[in-house]
PAFI-739028 format. One record per residue (C-alpha): z, x, y negated. Coordinates in steps of 0.25 Angstrom, whole numbers, plus 5000, padded with zeros to 4 digits. Example, Ala and Ser with C-alpha at 12.3 -4.5 7.8 and 13.67 -1.06 7.14 Angstrom:
% PAFI-739028
pt up 5031, east 5049, north 5018;
pt up 5029, east 5055, north 5004;
***
This chain:
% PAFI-739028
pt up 4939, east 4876, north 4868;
pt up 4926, east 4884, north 4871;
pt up 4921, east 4887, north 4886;
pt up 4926, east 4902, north 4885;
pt up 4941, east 4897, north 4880;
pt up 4941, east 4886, north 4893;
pt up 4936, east 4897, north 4904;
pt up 4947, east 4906, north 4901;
pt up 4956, east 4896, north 4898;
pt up 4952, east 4889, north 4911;
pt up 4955, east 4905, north 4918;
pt up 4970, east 4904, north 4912;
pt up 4974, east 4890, north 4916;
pt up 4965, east 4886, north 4929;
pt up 4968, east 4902, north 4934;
pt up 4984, east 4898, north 4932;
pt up 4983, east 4886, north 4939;
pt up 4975, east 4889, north 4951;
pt up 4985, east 4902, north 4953;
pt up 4996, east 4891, north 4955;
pt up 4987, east 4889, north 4968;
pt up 4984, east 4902, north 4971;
pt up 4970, east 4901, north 4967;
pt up 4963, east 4913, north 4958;
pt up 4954, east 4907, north 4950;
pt up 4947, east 4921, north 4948;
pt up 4949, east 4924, north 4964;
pt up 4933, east 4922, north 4964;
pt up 4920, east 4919, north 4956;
pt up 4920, east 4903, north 4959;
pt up 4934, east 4901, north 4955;
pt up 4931, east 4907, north 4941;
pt up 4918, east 4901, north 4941;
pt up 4926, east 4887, north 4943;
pt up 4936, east 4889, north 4935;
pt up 4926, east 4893, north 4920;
pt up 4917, east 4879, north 4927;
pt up 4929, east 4871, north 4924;
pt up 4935, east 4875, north 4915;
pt up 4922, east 4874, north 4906;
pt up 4920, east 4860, north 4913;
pt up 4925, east 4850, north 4904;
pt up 4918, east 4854, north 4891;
pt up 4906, east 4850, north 4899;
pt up 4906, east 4839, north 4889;
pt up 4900, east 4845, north 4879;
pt up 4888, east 4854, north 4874;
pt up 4893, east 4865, north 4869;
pt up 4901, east 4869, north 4879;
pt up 4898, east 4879, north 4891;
pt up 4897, east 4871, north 4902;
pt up 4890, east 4859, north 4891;
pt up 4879, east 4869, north 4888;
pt up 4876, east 4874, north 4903;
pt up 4878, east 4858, north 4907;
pt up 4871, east 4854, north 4894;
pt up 4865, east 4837, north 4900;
pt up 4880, east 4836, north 4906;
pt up 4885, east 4841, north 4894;
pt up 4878, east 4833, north 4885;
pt up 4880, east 4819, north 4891;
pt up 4894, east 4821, north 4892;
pt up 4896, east 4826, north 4877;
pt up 4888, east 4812, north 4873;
pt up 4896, east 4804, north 4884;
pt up 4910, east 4807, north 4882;
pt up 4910, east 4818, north 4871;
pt up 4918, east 4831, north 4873;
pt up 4932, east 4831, north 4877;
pt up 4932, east 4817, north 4884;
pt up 4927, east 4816, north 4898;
pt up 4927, east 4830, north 4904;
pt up 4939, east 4832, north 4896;
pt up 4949, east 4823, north 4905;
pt up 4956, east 4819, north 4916;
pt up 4945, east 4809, north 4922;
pt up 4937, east 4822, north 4920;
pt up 4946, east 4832, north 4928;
pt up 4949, east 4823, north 4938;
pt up 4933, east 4819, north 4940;
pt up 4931, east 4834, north 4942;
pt up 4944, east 4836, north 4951;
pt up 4937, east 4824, north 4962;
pt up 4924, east 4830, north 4962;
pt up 4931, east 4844, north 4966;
pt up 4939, east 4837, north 4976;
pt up 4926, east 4831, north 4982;
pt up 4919, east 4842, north 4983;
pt up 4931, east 4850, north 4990;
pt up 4931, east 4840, north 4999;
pt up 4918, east 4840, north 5004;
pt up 4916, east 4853, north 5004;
pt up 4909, east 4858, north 4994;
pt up 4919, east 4866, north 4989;
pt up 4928, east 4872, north 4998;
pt up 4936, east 4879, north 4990;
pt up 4950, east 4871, north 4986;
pt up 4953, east 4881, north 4975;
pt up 4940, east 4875, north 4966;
pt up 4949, east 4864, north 4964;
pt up 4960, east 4871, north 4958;
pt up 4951, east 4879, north 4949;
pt up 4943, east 4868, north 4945;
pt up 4956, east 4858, north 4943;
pt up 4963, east 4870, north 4934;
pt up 4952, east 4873, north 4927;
pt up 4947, east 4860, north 4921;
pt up 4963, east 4858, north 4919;
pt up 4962, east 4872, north 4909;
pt up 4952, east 4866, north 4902;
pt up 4958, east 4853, north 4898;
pt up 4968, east 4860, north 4894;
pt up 4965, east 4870, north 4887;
pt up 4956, east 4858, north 4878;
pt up 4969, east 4852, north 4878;
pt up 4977, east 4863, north 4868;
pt up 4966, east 4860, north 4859;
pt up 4966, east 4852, north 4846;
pt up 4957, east 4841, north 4852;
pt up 4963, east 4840, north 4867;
pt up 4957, east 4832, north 4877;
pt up 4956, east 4818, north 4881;
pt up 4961, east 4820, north 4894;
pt up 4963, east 4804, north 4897;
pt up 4949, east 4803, north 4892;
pt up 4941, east 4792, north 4896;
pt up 4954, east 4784, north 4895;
pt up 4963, east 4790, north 4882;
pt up 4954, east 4798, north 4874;
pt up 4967, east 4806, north 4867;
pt up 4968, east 4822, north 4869;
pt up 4976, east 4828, north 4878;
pt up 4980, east 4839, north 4869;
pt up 4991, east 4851, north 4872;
pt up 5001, east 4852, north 4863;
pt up 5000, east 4841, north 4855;
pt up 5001, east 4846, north 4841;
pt up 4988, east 4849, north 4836;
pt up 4992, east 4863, north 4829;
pt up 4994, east 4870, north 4843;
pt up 4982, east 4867, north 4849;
pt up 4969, east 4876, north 4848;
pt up 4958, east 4871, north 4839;
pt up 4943, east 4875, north 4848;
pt up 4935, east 4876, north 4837;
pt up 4945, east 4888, north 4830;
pt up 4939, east 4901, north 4839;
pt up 4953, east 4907, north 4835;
pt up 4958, east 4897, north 4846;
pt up 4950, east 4900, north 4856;
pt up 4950, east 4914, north 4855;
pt up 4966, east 4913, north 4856;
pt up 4964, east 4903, north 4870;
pt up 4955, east 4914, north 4874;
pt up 4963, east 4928, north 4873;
pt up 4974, east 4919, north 4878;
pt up 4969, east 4915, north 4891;
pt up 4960, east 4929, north 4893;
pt up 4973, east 4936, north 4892;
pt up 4981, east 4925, north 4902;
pt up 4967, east 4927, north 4912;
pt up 4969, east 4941, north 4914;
pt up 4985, east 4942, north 4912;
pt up 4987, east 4932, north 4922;
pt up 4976, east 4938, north 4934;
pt up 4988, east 4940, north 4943;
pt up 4993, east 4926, north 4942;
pt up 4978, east 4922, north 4945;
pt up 4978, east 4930, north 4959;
pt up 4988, east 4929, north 4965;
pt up 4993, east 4916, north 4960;
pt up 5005, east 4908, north 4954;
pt up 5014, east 4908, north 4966;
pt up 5008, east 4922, north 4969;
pt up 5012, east 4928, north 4956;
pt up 5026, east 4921, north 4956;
pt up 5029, east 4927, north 4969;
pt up 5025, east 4940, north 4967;
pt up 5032, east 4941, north 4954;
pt up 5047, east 4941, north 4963;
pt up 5040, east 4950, north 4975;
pt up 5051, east 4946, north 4985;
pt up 5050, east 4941, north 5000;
pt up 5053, east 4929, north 4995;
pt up 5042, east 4926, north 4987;
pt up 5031, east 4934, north 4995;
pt up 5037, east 4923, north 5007;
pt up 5034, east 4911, north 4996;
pt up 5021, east 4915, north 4992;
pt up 5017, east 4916, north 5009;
pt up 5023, east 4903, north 5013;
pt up 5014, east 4895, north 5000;
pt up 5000, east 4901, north 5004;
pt up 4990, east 4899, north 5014;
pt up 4986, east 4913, north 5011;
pt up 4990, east 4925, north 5016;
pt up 5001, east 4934, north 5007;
pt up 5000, east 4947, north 5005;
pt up 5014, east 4954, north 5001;
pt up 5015, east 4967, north 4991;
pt up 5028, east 4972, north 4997;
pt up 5037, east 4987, north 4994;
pt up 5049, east 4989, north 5001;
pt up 5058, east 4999, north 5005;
pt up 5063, east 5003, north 5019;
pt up 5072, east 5014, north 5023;
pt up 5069, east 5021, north 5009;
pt up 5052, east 5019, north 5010;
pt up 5046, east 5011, north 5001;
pt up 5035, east 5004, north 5007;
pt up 5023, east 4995, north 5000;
pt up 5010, east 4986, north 5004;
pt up 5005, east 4974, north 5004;
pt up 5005, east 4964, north 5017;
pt up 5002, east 4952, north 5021;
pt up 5013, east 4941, north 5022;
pt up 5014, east 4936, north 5036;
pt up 5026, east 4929, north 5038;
pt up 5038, east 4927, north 5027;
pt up 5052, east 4922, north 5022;
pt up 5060, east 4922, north 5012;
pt up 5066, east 4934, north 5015;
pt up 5055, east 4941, north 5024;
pt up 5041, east 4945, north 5024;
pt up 5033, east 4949, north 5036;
pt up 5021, east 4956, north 5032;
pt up 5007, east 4961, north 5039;
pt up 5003, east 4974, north 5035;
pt up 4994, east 4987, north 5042;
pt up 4996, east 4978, north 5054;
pt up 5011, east 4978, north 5052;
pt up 5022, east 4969, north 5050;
pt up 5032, east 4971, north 5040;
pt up 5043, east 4964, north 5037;
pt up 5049, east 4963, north 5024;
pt up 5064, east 4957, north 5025;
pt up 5073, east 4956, north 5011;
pt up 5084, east 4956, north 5020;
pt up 5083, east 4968, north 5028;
pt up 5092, east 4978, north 5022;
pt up 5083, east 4991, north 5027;
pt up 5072, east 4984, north 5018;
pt up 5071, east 4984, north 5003;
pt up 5059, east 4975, north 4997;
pt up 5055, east 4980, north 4984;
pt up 5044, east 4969, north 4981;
pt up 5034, east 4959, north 4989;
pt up 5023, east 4952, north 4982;
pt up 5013, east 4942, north 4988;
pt up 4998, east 4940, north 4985;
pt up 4991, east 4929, north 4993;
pt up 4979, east 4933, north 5000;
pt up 4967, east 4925, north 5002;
pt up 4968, east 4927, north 5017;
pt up 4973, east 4913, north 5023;
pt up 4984, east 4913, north 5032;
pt up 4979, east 4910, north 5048;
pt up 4985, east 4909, north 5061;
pt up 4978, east 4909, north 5075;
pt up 4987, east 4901, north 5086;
pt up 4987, east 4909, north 5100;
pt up 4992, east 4900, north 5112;
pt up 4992, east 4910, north 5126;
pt up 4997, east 4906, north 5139;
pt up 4998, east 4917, north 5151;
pt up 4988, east 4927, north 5144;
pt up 4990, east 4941, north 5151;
pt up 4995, east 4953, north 5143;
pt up 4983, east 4959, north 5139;
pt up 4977, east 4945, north 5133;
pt up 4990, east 4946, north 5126;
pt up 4990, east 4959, north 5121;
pt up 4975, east 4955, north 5116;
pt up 4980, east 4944, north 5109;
pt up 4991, east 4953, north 5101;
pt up 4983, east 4964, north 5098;
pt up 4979, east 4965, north 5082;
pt up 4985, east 4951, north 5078;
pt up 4997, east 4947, north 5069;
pt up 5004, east 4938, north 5077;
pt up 5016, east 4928, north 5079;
pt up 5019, east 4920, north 5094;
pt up 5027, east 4921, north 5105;
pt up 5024, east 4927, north 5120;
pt up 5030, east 4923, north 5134;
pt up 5026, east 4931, north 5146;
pt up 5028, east 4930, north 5161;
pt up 5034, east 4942, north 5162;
pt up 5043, east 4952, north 5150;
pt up 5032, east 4960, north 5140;
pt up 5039, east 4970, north 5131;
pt up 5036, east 4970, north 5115;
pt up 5043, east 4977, north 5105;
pt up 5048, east 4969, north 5092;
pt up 5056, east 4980, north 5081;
pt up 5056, east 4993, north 5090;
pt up 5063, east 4984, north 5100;
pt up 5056, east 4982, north 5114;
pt up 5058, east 4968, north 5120;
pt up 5056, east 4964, north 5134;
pt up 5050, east 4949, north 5137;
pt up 5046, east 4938, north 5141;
pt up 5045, east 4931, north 5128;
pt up 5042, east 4936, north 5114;
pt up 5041, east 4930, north 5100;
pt up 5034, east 4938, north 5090;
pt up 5030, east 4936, north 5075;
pt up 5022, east 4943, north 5066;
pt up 5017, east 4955, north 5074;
pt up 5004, east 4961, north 5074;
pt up 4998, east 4968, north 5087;
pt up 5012, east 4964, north 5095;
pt up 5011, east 4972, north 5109;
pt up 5018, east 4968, north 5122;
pt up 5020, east 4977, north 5134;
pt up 5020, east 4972, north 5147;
pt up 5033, east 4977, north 5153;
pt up 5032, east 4986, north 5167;
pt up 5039, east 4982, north 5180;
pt up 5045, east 4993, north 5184;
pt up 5043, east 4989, north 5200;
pt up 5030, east 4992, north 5198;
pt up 5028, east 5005, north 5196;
pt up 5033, east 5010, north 5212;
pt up 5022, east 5003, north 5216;
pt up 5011, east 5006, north 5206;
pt up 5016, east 5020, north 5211;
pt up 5015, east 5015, north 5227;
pt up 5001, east 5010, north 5225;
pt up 4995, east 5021, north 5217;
pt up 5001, east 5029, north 5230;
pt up 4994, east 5022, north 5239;
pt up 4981, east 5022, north 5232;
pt up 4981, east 5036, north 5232;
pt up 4983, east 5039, north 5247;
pt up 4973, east 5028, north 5250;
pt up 4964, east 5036, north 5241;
pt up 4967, east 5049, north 5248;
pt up 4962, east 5043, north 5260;
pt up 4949, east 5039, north 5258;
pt up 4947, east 5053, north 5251;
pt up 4950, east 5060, north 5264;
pt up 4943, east 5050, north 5271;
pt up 4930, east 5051, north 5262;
pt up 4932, east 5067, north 5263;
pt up 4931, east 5066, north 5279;
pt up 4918, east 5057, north 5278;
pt up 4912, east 5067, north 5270;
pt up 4916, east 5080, north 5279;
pt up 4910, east 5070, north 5291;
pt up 4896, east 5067, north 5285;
pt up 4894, east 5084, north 5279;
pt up 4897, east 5088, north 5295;
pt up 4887, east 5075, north 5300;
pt up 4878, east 5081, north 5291;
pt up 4877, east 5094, north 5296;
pt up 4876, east 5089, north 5310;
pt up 4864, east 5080, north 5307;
pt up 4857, east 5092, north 5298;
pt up 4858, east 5101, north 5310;
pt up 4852, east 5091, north 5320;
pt up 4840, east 5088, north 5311;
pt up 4837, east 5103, north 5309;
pt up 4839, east 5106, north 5326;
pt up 4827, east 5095, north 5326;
pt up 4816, east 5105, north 5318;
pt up 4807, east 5112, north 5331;
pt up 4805, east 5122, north 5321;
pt up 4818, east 5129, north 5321;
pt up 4819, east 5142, north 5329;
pt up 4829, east 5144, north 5342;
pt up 4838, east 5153, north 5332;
pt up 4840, east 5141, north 5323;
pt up 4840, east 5129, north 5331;
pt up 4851, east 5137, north 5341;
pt up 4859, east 5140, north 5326;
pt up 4859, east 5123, north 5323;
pt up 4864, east 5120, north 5336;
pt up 4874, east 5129, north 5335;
pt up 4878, east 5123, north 5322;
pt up 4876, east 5108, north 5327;
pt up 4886, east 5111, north 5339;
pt up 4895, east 5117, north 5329;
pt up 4895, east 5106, north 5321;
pt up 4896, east 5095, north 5329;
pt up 4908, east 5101, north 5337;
pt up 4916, east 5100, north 5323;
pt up 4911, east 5086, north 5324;
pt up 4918, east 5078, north 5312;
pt up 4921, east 5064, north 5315;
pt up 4919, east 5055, north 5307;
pt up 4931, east 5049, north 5298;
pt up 4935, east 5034, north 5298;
pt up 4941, east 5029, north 5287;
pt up 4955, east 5021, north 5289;
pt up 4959, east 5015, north 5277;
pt up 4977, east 5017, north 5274;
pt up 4980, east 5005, north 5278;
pt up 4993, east 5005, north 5277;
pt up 4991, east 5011, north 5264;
pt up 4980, east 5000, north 5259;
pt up 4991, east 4990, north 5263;
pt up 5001, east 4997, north 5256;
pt up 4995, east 4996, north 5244;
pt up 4991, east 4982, north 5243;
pt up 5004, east 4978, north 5245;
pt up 5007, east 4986, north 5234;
pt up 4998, east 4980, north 5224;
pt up 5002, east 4968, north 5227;
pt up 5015, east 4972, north 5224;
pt up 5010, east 4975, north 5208;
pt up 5003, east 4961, north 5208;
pt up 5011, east 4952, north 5200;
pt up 5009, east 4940, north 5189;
pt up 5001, east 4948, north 5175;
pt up 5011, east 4944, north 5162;
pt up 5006, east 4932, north 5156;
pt up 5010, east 4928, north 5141;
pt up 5011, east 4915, north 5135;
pt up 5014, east 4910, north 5120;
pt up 5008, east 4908, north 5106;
pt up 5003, east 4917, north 5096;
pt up 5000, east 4916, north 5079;
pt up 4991, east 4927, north 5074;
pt up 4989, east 4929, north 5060;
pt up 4973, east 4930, north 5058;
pt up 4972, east 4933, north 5045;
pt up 4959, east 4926, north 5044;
pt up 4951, east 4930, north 5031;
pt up 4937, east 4937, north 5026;
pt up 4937, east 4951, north 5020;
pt up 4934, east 4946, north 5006;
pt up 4947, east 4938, north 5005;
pt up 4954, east 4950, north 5011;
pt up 4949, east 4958, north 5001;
pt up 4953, east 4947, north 4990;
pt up 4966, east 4949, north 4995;
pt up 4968, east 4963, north 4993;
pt up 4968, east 4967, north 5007;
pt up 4962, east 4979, north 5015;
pt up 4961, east 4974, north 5028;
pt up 4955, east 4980, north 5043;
pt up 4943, east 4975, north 5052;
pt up 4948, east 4963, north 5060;
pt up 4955, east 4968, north 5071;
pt up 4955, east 4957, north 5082;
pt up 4944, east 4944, north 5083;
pt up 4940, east 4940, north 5067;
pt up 4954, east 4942, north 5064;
pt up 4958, east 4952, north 5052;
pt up 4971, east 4959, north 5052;
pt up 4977, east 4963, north 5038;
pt up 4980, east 4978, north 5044;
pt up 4980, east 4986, north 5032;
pt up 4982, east 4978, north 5021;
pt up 4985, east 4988, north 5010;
pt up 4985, east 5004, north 5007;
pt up 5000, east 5003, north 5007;
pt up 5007, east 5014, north 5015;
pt up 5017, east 5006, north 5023;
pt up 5029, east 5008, north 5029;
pt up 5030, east 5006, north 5045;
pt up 5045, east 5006, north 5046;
pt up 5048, east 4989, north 5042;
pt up 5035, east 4985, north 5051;
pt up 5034, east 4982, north 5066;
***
């Protein structure tokens, strides 16, 4: 068959294989670049063919070694190629495992595809040199050198290439599961990949219909728990105020990751910092009862055990003995502070009237002043120092001081500690592979952690999410 009959040929078959692994072919440039390489590959044998002309030396000594059709053409061939893939994944030089895939199907398309041809291929070569054909009568395999055939293989699989584009992105499994759109399936395709899945869902609750797309955080057969607008929605077939209408999965290229938290006798803002903007699952002992509220209910505890909650708040709970004395010590404080105001306020009447005294007796020392004044100062000076103020001695309240302390003391007690283990979804991808997934997604929130907050432009309802 010609180059252009093996490249979309190779596009069909290699493209159908690989989506029974979840791998596009057409996902990027390289995977479509691999895929037309080998596909082309065997017919390296010969001169007139694409690769033989662009490879002519390799070409040519094959051709005059082994001919066409025999070496390159089987199974010793495909196996050489398959090692030396294998050897350079594993050291390193290519790091991508789904090269292997595309390179394996592609070579496979094109051994058969020269297979339903009249000649086949000796696929046993260097030890049977008999064709492999497919089928075996003669009369229903194409004849390369009739352009009638070729042009038939080509609409053919140029129609198949773009008919079955969905098969090709979403995958095989994908494309099954999709096609039932219930819990069940959506739960299949999460529990089978290494890759986030992303849920299409619509369903009804008390009379609205609500649509979106979320991503798949937890599931069963009969449940979803989905992450979406930094919500959690859980979709339940059995729950009889819930009506699902459809729910249909697309995996992601974001992988799944987890971060581990271990904590022992952190302090409740450390914890509340730890909460803050993460998706998490674990469980919390403290010293002393918190309060939290799971489904509009308000628990008070010493122990709690959540999953699946994003930006979870405790509240440290109030002792109640503690506001009379909160009330006592702000009491005291005030009278204390009344104190030293009117003690501060007799210092400063002291020192004005000191002052005036030690202004007069300066002026009295001038010889210049006339008998009229000088008699006029020491009048004023005799006044003044009659009215004497004495000077104010600051004693501290004591009792009050005393008082107070004690009532501190009272109010110091052990700080809640918590204890336990947490799992925090990170979500830990780069923007271009969100975008490849299909997802709008906010500024990392919290470390180099993104959170998938708004991951569509579906209104959604806020009545079945906590």
């Amino acid at each position: 068959m010609s180059g252009a009959t093996h490249i979309i040929g190779g596009f069909v078959f290699a493209g159908t294989l690989s989506s029974f692994t979840d791998v596009n072919i057409f996902a990027n440039p390289y995977y479509i670049g691999s895929c037309v390489a080998f596909s082309l590959l065997p017919d390296i044998d010969t001169t007139k063919s694409w690769l033989g002309k662009l490879f002519y030396p390799v070409a040519w000594v094959i051709y005059h070694k082994f001919g066409h059709r025999t070496l390159t053409h089987s199974l010793l061939f495909f196996v050489m190629v398959w090692v030396t893939m294998l050897l350079l994944f594993h050291f390193g030089i290519i790091t991508d495992r789904n090269y292997l895939k595309i390179v394996l199907f592609s070579l496979l398309g094109h051994y058969v595809f020269d297979m339903i041809t009249v000649s086949g291929v000796p696929l046993f070569y260097p030890f049977l040199k008999n064709p492999c054909v497919i089928p075996g009568n003669p009369a229903y395999r194409f004849n390369t050198s009739c352009l009638r055939s070729e042009l038939i293989v080509i609409g053919v699989c140029g129609i198949l290439c773009f008919t079955l584009q969905p098969l090709f992105a979403h995958g095989f499994w994908t494309t099954y599961n999709r096609q039932f759109a219930t819990i069940r399936h959506v739960d299949r395709e999460n529990k089978n990949t290494e890759f986030y899945v992303v849920c299409e869902y619509e369903y009804i609750l008390n009379a609205e219909t609500c649509t979106g797309e979320a991503i798949v955080i937890d599931s069963k057969q009969n449940e979803l728990t989905l992450f979406d607008r930094r919500r959690i929605i859980i979709l339940n077939a059995d729950d009889p105020q819930l009506r699902v209408i459809f729910t249909r999965p697309r995996i992601s290229t974001i992988e799944k990751r987890f971060e581990e938290y271990e904590f022992q006798n952190v302090k409740f803002d450390s914890l509340q910092s730890m909460l803050h903007g993460k998706l998490a699952t674990g469980l919390i002992q403290s010293n002393k009862n918190v309060r939290y509220v799971e489904n509009s209910i308000t628990y008070n505890t010493n122990f709690i055990k959540f999953a699946n909650r994003f930006d979870f708040q405790i509240s440290a709970t109030e002792d109640t003995t503690k506001v009379a004395t909160r009330a006592t010590i702000a009491r005291l404080e005030a009278a204390i502070a009344q104190t030293k105001q009117r003690h501060q306020s007799e210092m400063e009447r002291y020192n004005q009237h000191q002052s005036q005294i030690d202004e007069i007796e300066r002026r009295l020392l001038d010889r210049n002043l006339s008998n009229y004044e000088r008699n006029r100062l020491q009048r004023e000076l005799i006044s003044l120092r009659n009215r004497r103020v004495e000077l104010p001695i600051y004693q501290p309240p004591t009792t009050q001081l005393a008082e107070l302390e004690i009532h501190k003391l009272a109010l110091i007690e052990t700080p809640v500690l918590f204890s336990g283990y947490m799992t925090v979804y990170t979500f830990g991808f780069d923007e271009n592979a969100a975008v490849a997934s299909g997802l709008n997604l906010v500024q990392p929130v919290y470390d180099c952690r993104v959170l998938l907050a708004n991951t569509l432009n579906y209104p959604v309802s806020d009545k079945y999410a906590y």
